[in-house]
N, C-alpha and C positions, 0 to 999 in steps of 0.2 A: 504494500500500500504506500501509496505516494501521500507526501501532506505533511504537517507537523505535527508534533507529538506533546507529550501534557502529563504532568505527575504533579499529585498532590500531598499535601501536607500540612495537617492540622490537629486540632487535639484529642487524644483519646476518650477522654467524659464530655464532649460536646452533645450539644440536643441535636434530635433527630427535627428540629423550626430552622437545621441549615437548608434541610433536603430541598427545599422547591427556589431559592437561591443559587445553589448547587448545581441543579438543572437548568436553570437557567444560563447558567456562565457557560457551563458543559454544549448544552446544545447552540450556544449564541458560538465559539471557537468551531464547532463542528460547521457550520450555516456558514458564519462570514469569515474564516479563517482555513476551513478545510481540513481543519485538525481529524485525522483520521486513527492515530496510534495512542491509548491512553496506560498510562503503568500507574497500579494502585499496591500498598502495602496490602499487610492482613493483621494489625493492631490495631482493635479498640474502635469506638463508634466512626469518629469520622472517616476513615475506610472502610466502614461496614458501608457508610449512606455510599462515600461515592462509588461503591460499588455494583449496590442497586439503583443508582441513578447511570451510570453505564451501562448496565443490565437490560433499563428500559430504555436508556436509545440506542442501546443494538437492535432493539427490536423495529427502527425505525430508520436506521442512518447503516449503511456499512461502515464499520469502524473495528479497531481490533480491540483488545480488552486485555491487559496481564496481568495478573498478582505478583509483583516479586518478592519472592519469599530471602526471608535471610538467615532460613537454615534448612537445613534437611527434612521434609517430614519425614517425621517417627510413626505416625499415626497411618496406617495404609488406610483406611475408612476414610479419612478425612478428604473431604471435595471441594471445590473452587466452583464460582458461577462463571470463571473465565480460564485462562490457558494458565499455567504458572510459569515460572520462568526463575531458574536460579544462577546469579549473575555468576561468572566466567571468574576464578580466584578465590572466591568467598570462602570455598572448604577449608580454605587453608585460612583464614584468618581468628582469631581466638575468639571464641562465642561472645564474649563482651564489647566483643568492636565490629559484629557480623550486621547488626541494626546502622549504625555508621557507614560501614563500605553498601549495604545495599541502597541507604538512602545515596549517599553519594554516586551510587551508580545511575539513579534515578534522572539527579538534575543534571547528569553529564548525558542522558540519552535524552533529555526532555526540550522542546523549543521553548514551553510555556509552562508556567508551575501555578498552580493553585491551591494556597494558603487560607486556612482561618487558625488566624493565632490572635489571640487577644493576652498573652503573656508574653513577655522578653527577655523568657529564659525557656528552657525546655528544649527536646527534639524538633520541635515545630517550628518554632522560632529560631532557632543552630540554623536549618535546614533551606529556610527563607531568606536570610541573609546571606546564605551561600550560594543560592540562585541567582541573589542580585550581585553578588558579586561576580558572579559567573558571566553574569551581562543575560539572564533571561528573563522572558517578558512573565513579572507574578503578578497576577490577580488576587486581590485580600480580598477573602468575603466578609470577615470581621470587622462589622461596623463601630 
């Protein structure tokens, strides 16, 4: 797939009052930007919503969908609503630093990042300012 691509990043106890925000940003990049590639974690709610907010416009946009995980699953039961994808080195990084190298693999694949961080410390926030430093275009939905 051709297009930009999109990773997010925000807090783990956030409300699920981001979700129709969320979908809006989501499908406004896919519409007037052609963002077609999106990469979501799998901790904690705000990864949970954007990934049923991907969920439901796959069902409406061609677009592709990743979980990158940042460790092995253990769990052979366990399922994704989308493809997984576990970055290229990670095995070998120490389990305490394996959240770090996958997010950072994230904003190094990503054109666009979308954030809700209403705190200035945290993975959320690390992760947002290293986008902008990165030089990519982030969207705050945190009003």
């Amino acid at each position: 797939m051709n297009g930009l691509s999109c990773t997010f990043f925000g807090h783990r106890d956030c409300s699920e009052s981001i979700i129709p925000e969320l979908y809006r940003a989501v499908e406004d990049l896919i519409v007037s930007k052609k963002c077609t590639v999106f990469y979501v974690g799998n901790h904690g709610n705000f990864d949970r919503f954007v990934s049923k907010v991907l969920d439901d416009l796959k069902q409406i946009y061609k677009i592709k969908c990743c979980v990158i995980l940042a460790y092995m699953p253990t769990d052979k039961n366990m399922s994704y609503r989308h493809e997984t994808v576990l970055p290229d080195g990670i095995e070998a990084k120490p389990k305490k630093y394996a959240i770090t190298y996958r997010n950072r693999w994230m904003v190094e694949k990503s054109d666009v990042v979308i954030t809700y961080v209403k705190n200035n410390f945290g993975g959320a926030a690390q992760f947002k300012e290293y986008a902008i430093k990165k030089k990519k275009t982030v969207i705050e939905l945190y009003k």
